[in-house]
C-alpha positions as CSV (number, residue, x, y, z in Angstrom):
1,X,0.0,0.0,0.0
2,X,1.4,3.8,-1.3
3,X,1.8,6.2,1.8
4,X,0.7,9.7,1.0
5,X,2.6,12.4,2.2
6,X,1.2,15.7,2.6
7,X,3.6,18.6,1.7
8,X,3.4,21.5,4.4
9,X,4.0,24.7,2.4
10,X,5.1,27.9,4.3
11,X,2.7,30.6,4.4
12,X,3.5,33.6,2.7
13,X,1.3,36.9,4.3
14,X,-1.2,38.1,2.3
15,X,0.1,41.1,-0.2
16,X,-1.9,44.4,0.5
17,X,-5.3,45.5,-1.3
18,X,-4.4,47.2,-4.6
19,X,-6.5,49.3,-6.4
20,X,-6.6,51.4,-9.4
21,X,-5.8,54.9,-9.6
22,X,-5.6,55.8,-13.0
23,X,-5.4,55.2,-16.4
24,X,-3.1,55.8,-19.2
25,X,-3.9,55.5,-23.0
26,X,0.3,55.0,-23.9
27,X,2.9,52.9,-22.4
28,X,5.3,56.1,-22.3
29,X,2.8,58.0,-20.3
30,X,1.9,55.0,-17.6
31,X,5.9,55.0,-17.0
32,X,5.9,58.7,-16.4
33,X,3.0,58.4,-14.2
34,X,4.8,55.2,-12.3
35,X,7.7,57.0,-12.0
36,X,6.3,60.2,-10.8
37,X,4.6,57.6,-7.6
38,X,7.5,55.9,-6.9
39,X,9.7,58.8,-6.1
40,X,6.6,59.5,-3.6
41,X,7.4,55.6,-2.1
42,X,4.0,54.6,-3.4
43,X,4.3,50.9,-4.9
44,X,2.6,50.6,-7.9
45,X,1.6,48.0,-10.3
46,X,0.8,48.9,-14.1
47,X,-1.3,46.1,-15.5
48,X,-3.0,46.2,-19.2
49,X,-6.8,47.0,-19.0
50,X,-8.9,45.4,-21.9
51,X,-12.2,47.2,-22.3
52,X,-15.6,45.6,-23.9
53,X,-15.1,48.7,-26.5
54,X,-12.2,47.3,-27.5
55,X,-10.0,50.1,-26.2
56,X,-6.5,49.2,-24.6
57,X,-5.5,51.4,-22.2
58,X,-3.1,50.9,-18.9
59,X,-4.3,51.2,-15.6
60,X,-2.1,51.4,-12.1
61,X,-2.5,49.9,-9.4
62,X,-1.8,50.9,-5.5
63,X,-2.3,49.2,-2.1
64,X,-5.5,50.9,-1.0
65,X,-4.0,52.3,1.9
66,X,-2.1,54.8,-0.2
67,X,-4.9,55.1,-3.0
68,X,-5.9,59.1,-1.8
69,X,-2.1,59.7,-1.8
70,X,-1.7,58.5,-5.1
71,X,-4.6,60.6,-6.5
72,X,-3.8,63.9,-5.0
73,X,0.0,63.3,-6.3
74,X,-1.1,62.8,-10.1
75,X,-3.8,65.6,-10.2
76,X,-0.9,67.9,-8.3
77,X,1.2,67.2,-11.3
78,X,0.1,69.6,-13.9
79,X,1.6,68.4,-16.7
80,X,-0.4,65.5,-16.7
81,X,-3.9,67.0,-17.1
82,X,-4.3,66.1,-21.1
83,X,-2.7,62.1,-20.6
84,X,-4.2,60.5,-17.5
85,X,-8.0,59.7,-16.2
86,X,-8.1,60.4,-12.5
87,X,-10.6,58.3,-11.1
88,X,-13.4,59.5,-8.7
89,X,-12.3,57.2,-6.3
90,X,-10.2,54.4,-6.2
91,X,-11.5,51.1,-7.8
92,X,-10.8,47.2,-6.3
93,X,-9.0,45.1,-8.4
94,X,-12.2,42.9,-8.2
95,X,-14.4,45.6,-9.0
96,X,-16.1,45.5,-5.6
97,X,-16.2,48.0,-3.0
C-alpha cells in the first residue's frame, strides 16, 4: 500500500489590497506616471486594462492604503492633465467596494 505524504507549504502573508488609480492610453505616459509615484514611495503595479469597447489602455494599481495619496499626487502634477484619467475614487481590483 502507497503512503501519502502531505507537503506542508510555508505561508506567505497576504500582499496588501491594490486598487486602481488611474489610467493611461500610452505605455510612455503610464511609466511617467509610475515613476512620478514611486519617487513619492508609493508601490505601484501597471497592469494592461482590456475594455468591452475594444479600447487598450493601462491602468495602475496601489495598495488601497495609499490610493488618496496616489490621487492627489497625479492631479498635483500639472503636466499631466491632457494624458491621464483620475478616477473619482479608487476602484478594487475585483471591481467591488
Amino acid at each position: 500500500m502507497h503512503r501519502q505524504t502531505n507537503k506542508v507549504c510555508p505561508m506567505r502573508p497576504a500582499g496588501p489590497e491594490l486598487v486602481m488609480v488611474a489610467l493611461a492610453e500610452e505605455a510612455s505616459f503610464a511609466q511617467h506616471f509610475e515613476k512620478i509615484l514611486r519617487r513619492d514611495n508609493i508601490p505601484v503595479k501597471v497592469r494592461n486594462q482590456d475594455e468591452p469597447a475594444g479600447r487598450f489602455r493601462i491602468g495602475l494599481w496601489v495598495p488601497r492604503t495609499l490610493a488618496e495619496r496616489a490621487i492627489r499626487l497625479l492631479q498635483s502634477e500639472n503636466a499631466l492633465d491632457g494624458f491621464y484619467e483620475a478616477l473619482s475614487g479608487p476602484t478594487p481590483i475585483d471591481g467591488s467596494d
